[in-house]
C-alpha positions in Angstrom: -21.0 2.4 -35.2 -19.9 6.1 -34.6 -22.5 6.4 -32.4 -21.7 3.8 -30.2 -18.0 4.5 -30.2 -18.8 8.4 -29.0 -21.5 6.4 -25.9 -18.4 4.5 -24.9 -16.0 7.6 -24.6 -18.7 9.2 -23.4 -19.1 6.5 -20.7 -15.0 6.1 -20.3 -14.9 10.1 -19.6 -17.5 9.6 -16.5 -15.7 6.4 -15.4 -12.2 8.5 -15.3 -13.6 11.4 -13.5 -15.2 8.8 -10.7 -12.6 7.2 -10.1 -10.6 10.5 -10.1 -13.2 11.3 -6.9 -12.1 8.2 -5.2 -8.5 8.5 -5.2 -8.9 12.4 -3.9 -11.0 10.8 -0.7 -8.5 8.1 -0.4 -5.7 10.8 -0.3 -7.5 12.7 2.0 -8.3 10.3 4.4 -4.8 9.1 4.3 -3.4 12.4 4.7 -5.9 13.0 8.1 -5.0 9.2 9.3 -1.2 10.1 9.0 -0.5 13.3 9.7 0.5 13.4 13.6 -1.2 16.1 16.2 -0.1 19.7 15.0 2.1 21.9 17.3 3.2 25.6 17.7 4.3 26.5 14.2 4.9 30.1 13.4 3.2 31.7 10.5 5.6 32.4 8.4 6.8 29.0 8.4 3.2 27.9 7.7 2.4 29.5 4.7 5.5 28.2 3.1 4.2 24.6 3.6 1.0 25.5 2.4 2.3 27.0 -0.6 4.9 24.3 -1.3 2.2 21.7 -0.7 -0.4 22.8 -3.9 2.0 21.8 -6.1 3.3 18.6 -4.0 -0.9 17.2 -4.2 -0.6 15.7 -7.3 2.2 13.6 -6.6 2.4 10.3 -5.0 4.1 10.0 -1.6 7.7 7.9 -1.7 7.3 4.9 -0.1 10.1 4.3 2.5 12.2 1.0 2.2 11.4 -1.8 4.2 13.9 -2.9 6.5 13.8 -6.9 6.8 14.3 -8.4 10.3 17.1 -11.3 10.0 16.3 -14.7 10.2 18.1 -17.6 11.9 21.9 -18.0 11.2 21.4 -20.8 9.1 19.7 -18.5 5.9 22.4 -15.6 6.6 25.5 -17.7 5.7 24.1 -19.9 2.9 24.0 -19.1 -0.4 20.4 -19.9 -2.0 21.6 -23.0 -4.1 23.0 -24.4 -0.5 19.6 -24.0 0.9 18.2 -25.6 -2.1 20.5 -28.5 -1.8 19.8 -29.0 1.6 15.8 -29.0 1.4 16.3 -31.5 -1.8 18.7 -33.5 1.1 16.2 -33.8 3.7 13.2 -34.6 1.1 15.1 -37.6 -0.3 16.4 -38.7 3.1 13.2 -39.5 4.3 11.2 -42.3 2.6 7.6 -41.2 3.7 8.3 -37.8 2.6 8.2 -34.3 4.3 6.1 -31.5 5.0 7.0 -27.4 4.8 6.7 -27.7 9.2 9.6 -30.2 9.2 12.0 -28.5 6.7 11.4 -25.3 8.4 12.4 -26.5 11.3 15.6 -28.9 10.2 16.5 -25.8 7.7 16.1 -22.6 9.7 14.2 -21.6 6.1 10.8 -19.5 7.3 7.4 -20.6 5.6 8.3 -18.2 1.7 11.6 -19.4 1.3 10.6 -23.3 1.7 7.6 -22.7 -0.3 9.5 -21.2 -3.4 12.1 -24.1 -2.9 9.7 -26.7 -3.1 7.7 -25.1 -5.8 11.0 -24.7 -7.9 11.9 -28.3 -7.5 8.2 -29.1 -8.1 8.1 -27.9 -11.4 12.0 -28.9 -12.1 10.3 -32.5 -11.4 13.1 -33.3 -8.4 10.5 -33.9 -6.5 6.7 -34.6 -6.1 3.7 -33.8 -3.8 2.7 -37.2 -2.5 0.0 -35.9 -0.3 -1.2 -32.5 0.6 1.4 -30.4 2.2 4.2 -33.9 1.9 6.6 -33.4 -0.4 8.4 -37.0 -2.1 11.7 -37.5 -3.8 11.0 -38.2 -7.6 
């Protein structure tokens, strides 16, 4: 039993130090991808990078936050349990039931938002899928 428990470390060790590799390539070919064409820099100022850099390799780049394009009017000035509502509205109001295409467009809702609405109400049991992709009042 020992033995096998020291083959496994053994075999975790090499694991960790592959994958260690990988993620060094990775960072290096994402460095060379996004580093933009180099201009004049004067020396001085380029051995401070370098030397502020060693230390900066280890850690992971800050991702920068995502800035969200606005949708139609309709999903700025409605709260989320209006929206709800109003897909629950449409769904009952029509007897042969609804798909995501139609409340999109009668909602101003883009293809996420209708899909977690529906989903919600799904498992709420407000409504029910009658066919693929139709959604039916329960």
């Amino acid at each position: 039993m020992k033995r096998e428990l020291t083959s496994v470390i053994k075999n975790l060790n090499a694991l960790t130090q592959k994958i260690e590799k990988m993620i060094a390539k990775i960072e290096t070919a994402e460095k060379s991808q996004a580093q933009p064409k180099k201009t004049a820099v004067p020396k001085k100022a380029e051995k401070k990078t370098t030397e502020s850099s060693k230390g900066a390799a280890t850690k992971k780049a800050a991702k920068k936050p995502a800035v969200k394009k606005a949708s139609k009017k309709a999903t700025e000035t409605k709260a989320p349990g209006e929206m709800t509502d109003k897909v629950l509205s449409l769904i009952q109001s029509a007897p042969e039931g609804m798909d995501t295409a139609q409340i999109m467009d009668q909602t101003g809702l883009n293809k996420k938002q209708v899909w977690g609405i529906v989903s919600r109400a799904k498992k709420a049991g407000k409504i029910k899928a009658g066919k693929r992709g139709i959604y039916i009042a329960s």
